[in-house]
VOFI-501254 format. One record per residue (C-alpha): residue number from 1; x, y, z. Coordinates in pm, 1 decimal. Layout:
N
R  nr        x        y        z
R NUM        X        Y        Z
...
***
This chain:
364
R  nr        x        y        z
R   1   -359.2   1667.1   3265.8
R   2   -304.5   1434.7   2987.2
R   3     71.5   1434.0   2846.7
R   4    123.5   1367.8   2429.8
R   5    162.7    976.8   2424.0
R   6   -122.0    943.9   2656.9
R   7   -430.4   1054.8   2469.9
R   8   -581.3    845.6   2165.9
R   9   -593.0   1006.8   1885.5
R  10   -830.2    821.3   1593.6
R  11   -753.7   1074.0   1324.3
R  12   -374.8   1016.0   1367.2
R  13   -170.4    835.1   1093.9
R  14    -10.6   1072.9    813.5
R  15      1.5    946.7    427.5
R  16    162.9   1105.3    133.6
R  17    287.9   1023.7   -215.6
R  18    435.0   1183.8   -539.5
R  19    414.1   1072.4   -893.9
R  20    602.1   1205.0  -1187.3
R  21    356.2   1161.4  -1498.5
R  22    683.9   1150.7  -1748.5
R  23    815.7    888.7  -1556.8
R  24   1092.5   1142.4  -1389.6
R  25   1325.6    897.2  -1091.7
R  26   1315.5   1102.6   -764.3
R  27   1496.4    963.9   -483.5
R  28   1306.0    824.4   -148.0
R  29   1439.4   1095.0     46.0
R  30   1172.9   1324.8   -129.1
R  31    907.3   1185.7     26.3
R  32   1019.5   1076.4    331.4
R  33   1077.5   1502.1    402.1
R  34    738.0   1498.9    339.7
R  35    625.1   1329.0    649.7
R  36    868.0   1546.0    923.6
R  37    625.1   1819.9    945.7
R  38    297.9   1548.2    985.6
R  39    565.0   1373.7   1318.5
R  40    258.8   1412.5   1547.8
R  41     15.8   1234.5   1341.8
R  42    244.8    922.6   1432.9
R  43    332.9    765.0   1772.1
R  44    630.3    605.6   1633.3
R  45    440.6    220.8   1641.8
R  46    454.7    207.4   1256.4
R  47    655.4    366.6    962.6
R  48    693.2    314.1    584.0
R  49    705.2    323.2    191.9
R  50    658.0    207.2   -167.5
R  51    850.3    240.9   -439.1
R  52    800.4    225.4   -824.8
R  53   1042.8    156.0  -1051.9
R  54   1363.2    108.3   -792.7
R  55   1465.2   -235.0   -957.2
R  56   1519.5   -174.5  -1323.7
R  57   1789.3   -437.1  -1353.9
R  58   1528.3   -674.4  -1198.1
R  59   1226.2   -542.8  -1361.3
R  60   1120.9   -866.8  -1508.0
R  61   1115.2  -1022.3  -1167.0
R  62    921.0   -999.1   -849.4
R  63   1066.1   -874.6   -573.4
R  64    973.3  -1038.9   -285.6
R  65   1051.3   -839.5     81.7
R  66   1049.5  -1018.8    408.8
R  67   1081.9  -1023.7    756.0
R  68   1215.1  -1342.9    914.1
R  69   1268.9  -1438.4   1293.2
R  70   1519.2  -1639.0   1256.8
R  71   1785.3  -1774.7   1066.3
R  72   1651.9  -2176.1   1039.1
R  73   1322.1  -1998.6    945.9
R  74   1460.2  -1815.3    666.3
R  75   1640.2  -2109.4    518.7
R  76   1317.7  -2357.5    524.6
R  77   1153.2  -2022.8    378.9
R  78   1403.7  -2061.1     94.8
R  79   1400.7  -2429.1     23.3
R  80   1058.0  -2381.9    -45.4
R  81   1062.3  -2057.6   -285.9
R  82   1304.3  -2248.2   -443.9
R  83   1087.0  -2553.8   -530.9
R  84    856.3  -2338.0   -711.6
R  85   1049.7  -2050.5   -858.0
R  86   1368.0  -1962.7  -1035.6
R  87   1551.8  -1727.2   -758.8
R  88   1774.6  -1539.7   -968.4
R  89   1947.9  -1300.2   -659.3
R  90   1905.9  -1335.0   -277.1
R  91   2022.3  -1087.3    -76.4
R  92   1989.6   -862.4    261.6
R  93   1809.8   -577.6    238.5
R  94   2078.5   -308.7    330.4
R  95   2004.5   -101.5    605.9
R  96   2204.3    136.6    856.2
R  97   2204.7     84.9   1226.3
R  98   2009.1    381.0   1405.7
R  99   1893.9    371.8   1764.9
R 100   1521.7    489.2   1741.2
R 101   1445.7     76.5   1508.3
R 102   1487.4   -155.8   1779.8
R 103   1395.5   -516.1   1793.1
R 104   1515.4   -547.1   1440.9
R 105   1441.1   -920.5   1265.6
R 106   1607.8  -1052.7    939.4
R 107   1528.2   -874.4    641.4
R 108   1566.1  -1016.2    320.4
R 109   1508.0   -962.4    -63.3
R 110   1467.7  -1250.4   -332.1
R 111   1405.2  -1178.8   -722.7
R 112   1226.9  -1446.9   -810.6
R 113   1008.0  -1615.3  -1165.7
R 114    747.7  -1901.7  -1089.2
R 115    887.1  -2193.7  -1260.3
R 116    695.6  -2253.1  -1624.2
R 117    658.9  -2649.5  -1527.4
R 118    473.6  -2480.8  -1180.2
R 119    213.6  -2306.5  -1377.7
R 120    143.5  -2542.9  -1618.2
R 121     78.5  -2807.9  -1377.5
R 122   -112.9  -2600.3  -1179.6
R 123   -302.3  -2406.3  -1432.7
R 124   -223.6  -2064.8  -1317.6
R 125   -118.8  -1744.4  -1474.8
R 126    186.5  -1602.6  -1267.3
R 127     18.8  -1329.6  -1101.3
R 128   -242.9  -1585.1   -939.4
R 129     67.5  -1789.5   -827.3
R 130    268.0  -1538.6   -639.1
R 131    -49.0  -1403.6   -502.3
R 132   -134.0  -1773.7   -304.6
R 133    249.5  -1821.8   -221.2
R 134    245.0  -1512.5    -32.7
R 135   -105.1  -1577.9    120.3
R 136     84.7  -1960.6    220.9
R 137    414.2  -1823.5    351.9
R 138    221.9  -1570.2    535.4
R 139    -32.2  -1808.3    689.6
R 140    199.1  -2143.1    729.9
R 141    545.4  -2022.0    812.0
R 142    541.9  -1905.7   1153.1
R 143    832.8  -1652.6   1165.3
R 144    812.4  -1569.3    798.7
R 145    629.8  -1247.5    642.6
R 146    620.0  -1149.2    264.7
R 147    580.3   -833.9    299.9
R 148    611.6   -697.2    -75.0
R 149    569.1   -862.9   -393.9
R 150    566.4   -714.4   -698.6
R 151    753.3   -663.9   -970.7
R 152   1011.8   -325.4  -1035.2
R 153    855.9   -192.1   -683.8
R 154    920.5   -253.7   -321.3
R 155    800.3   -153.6     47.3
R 156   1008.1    -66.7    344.5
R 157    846.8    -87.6    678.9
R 158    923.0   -122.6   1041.7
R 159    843.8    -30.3   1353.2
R 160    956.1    362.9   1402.3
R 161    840.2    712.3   1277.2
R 162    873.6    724.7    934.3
R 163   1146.9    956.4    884.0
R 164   1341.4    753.8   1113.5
R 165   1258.3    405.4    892.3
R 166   1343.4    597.8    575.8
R 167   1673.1    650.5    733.7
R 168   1691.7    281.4    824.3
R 169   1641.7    164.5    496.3
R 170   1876.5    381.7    330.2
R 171   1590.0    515.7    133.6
R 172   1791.8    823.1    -37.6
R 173   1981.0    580.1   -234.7
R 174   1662.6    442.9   -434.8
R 175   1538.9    639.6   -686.8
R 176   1144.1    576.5   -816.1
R 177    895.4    730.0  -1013.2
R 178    641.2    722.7   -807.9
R 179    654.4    684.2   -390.0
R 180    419.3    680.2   -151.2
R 181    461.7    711.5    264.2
R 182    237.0    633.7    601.8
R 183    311.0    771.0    928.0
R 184    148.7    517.4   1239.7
R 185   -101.7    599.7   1511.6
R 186   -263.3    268.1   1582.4
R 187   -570.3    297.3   1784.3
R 188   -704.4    -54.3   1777.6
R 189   -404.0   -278.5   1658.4
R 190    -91.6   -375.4   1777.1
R 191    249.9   -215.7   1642.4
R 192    461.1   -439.6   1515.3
R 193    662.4   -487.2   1171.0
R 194    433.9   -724.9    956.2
R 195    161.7   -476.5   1050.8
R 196    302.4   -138.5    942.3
R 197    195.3     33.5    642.1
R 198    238.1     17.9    338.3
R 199     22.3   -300.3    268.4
R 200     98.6   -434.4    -22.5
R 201    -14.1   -790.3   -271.5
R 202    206.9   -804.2   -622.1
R 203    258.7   -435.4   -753.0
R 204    -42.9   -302.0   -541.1
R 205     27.3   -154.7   -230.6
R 206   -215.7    107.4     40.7
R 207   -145.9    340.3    317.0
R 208   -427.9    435.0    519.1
R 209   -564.6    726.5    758.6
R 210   -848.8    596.4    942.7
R 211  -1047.8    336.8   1098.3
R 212  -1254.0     39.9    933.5
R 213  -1519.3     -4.0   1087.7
R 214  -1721.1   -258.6    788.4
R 215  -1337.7   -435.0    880.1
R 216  -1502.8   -831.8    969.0
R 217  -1735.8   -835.9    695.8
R 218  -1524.8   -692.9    458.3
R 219  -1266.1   -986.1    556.1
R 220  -1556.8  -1270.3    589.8
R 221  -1593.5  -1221.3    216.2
R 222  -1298.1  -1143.6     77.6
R 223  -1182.1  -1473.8    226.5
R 224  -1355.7  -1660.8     69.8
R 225  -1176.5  -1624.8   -244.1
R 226   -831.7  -1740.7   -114.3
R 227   -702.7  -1409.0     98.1
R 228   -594.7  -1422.6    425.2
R 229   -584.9  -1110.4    643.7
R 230   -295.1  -1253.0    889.6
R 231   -138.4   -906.9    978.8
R 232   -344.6   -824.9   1231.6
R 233   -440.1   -470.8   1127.0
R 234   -781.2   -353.9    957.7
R 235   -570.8   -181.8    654.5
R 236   -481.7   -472.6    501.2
R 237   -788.2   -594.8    375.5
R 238   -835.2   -279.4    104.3
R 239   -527.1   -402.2    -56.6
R 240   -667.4   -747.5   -122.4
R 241  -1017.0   -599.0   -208.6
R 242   -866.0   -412.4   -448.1
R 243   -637.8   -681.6   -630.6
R 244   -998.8   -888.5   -590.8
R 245  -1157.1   -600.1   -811.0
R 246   -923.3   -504.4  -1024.8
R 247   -690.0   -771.4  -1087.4
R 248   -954.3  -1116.9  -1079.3
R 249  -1269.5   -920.9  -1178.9
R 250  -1131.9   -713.2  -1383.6
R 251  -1317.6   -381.4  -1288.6
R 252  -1169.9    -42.4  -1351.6
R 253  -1020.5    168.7  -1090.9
R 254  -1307.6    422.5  -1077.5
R 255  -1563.5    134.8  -1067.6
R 256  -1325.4      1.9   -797.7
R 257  -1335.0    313.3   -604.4
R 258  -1756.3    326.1   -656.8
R 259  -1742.0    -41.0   -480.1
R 260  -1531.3     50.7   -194.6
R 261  -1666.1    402.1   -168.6
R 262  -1984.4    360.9   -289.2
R 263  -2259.6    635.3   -396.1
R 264  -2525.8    660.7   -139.2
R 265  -2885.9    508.5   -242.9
R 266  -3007.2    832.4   -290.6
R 267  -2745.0   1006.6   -460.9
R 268  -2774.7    695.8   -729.2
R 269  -3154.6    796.7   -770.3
R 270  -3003.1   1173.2   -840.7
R 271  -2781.9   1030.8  -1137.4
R 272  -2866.1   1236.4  -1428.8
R 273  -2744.1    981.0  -1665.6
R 274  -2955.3    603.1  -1693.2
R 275  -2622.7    477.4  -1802.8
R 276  -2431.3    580.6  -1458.1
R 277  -2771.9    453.9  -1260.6
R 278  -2745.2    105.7  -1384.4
R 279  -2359.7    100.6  -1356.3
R 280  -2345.3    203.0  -1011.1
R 281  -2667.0    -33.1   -917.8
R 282  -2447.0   -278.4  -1039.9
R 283  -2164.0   -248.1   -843.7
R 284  -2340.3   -147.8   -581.3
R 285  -2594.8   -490.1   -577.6
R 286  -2313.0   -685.1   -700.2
R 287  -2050.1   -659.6   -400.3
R 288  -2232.5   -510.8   -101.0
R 289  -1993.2   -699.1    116.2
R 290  -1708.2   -461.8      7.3
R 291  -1849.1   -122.1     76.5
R 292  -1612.3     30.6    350.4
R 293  -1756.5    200.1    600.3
R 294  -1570.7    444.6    880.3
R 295  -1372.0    747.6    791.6
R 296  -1060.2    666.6    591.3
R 297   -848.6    835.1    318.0
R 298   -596.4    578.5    156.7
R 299   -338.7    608.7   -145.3
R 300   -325.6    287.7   -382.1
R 301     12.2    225.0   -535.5
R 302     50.1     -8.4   -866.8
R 303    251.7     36.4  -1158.0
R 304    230.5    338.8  -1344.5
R 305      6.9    510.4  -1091.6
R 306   -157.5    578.3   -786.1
R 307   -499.9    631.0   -689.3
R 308   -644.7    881.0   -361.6
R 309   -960.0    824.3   -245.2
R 310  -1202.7    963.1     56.2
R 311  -1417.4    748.9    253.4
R 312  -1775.7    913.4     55.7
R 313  -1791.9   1120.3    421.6
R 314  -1482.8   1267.6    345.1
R 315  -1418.6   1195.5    782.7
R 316  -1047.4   1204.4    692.5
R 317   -860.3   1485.4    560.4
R 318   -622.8   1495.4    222.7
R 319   -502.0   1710.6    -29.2
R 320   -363.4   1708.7   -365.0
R 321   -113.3   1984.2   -516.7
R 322     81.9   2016.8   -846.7
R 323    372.4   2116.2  -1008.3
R 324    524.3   2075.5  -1354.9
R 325    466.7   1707.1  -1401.2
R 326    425.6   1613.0  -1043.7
R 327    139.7   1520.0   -862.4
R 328    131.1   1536.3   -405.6
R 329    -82.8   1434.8   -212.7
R 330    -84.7   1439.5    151.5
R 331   -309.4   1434.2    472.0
R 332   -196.2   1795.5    503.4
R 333    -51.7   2075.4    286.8
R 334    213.3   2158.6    495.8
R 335    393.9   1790.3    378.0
R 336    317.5   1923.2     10.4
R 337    476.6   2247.2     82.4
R 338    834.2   2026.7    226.5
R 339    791.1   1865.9   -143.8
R 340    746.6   2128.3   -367.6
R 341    731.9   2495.6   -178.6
R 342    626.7   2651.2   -525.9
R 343    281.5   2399.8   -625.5
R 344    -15.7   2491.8   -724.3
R 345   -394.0   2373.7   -793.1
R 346   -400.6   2238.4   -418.7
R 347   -721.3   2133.7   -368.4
R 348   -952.2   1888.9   -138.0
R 349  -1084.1   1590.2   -316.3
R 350  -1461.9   1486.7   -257.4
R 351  -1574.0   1244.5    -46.4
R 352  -1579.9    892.6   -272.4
R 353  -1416.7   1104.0   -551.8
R 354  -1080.7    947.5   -675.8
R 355   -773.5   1066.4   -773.0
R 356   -584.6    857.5  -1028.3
R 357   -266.5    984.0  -1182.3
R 358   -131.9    772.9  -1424.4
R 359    284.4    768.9  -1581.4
R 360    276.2    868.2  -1926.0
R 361    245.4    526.2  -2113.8
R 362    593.0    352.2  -2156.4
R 363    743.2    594.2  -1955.9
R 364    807.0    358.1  -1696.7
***
């Protein structure tokens, strides 16, 4: 008779998030409740968060999140940010000591510019500069992780279940406008820090329920424009597909979601409008490479908003709910209900259908 622990489970992995559209601060603690009653869709290999709009008095600044095995490795790590940006504040990330995070490594926080003179030599705009630093650190310091990037957000991750690395972190003393959550059962991946979710690249960041199973050629082309996928779990190449799309090629998010997601063939043929034919032909002929295929549901992060989205199977299951200017979502409604007892208009989304809830504009 097989005993819990000892079964695989490949629809494990819980994911939630709330956004207030007014820009409303809610504390971490909000949606870390949300993932107790989803504890079995985790095996305790993988727990954590994202954050909007935690580091007002740094909101200028990225804020860059790492994991470090060691002390000499975090000081070379240092000597180099600190040839190529200005680090304004350096610090530990506080945490509290709990027995259920083991095996804990150094954990630090910088707030950091790129240096003008950088850029202009270079040629880069900011955003392309901090993306290739963390794609360096992460590939050429052995010991080092960025694990969070952006600016006026941040992730907290570790090995644990999530409630416990919400505890860890000290989450209840943040307060964000918009958080998302992931709750780890890794089926073909190791558990280990670097690889918990969220994953994030500058201000976008993805949890994921599911399994990729388009994963190689996915990261075969995605490579080729500078990304490394180093953290040896399938979930992190969405993020980079999706700062590839959005942030370099400068598609919308629903023409994002139509790439990743993509139409069938024959549902394209069904389009009543010429205009949505062509545009999804497009995207469709245009980046074949970055159709994912096996069942997933994931939550994008960036500032301002979030996006759900449904593998176009829907194999994976999520729901959104409402509630004054909130928006949950959640693998299941019973982590809406610990949210918000009283919302409403809970409904499924459609396979390859996003959900994008955006913060009223300046309100953040």
């Amino acid at each position: 008779m097989m005993k819990e622990g000892q079964v695989r489970i490949p629809a494990g992995c819980a994911i939630a998030a709330v956004i207030s559209k007014e820009g409303k601060k809610m504390t971490g603690k909000l949606v870390a409740d949300a993932m107790k009653p989803m504890h079995e869709r985790s095996n305790g290999l993988g727990g954590g968060f994202a954050g909007y709009g935690i580091y007002p008095e740094y909101k200028d600044l990225y804020a860059m999140h790492m994991f470090f095995d060691s002390r000499l490795t975090r000081k070379d790590c240092e000597a180099y940010l600190k040839e190529y940006f200005e680090v304004v504040q350096s610090e530990v990330i506080p945490t509290r000591t709990i027995p259920e995070i083991t095996d804990v490594p150094l954990i630090w926080r910088y707030f950091v510019s790129p240096l003008r003179s950088v850029l202009a030599n270079l040629q880069l705009d900011e955003k392309e500069f901090v993306a290739r630093t963390v794609m360096k650190i992460n590939t050429e310091m052995n010991g080092a992780y960025v694990f969070s990037s952006g600016k006026n957000m941040g992730t907290f991750k570790a090995v644990g279940f999530p409630e416990d690395v919400a505890s860890f972190y000290c989450l209840e003393e943040y307060e964000g406008y918009s958080w998302t959550a992931h709750g780890r059962y890794p089926t073909n991946t190791p558990g280990w820090w670097g690889g918990a979710h969220p994953f994030t690249l500058l201000d976008y960041s993805v949890v994921h329920n599911g399994e990729i199973s388009s994963y190689d050629a996915n990261r075969r082309f995605i490579e080729m424009f500078g990304y490394k996928c180093t953290l040896q779990t399938d979930t992190e190449v969405i993020t980079y597909i999706m700062d590839y799309l959005v942030r370099v090629q400068g598609l919308t998010l629903p023409e994002a979601a139509n790439v990743i997601a993509a139409p069938f063939w024959s549902t394209i043929e069904r389009e009543q409008s010429e205009e949505a034919r062509k545009r999804h032909t497009f995207l469709r002929t245009v980046f074949p490479s970055l159709l994912i295929t096996g069942p997933f549901s994931i939550i994008l992060g960036y500032t301002g908003g979030i996006m759900a989205l449904n593998d176009r199977l829907k194999l994976r299951s999520m729901v959104v709910g409402e509630k004054d200017d909130r928006v949950y979502i959640a693998s299941e409604e019973a982590a809406i209900r610990m949210m918000e007892p009283d919302a409403d208009n809970i409904f499924a989304p459609a396979g390859g259908e996003p959900v994008i809830v955006q913060v009223k504009e300046g309100a953040y």
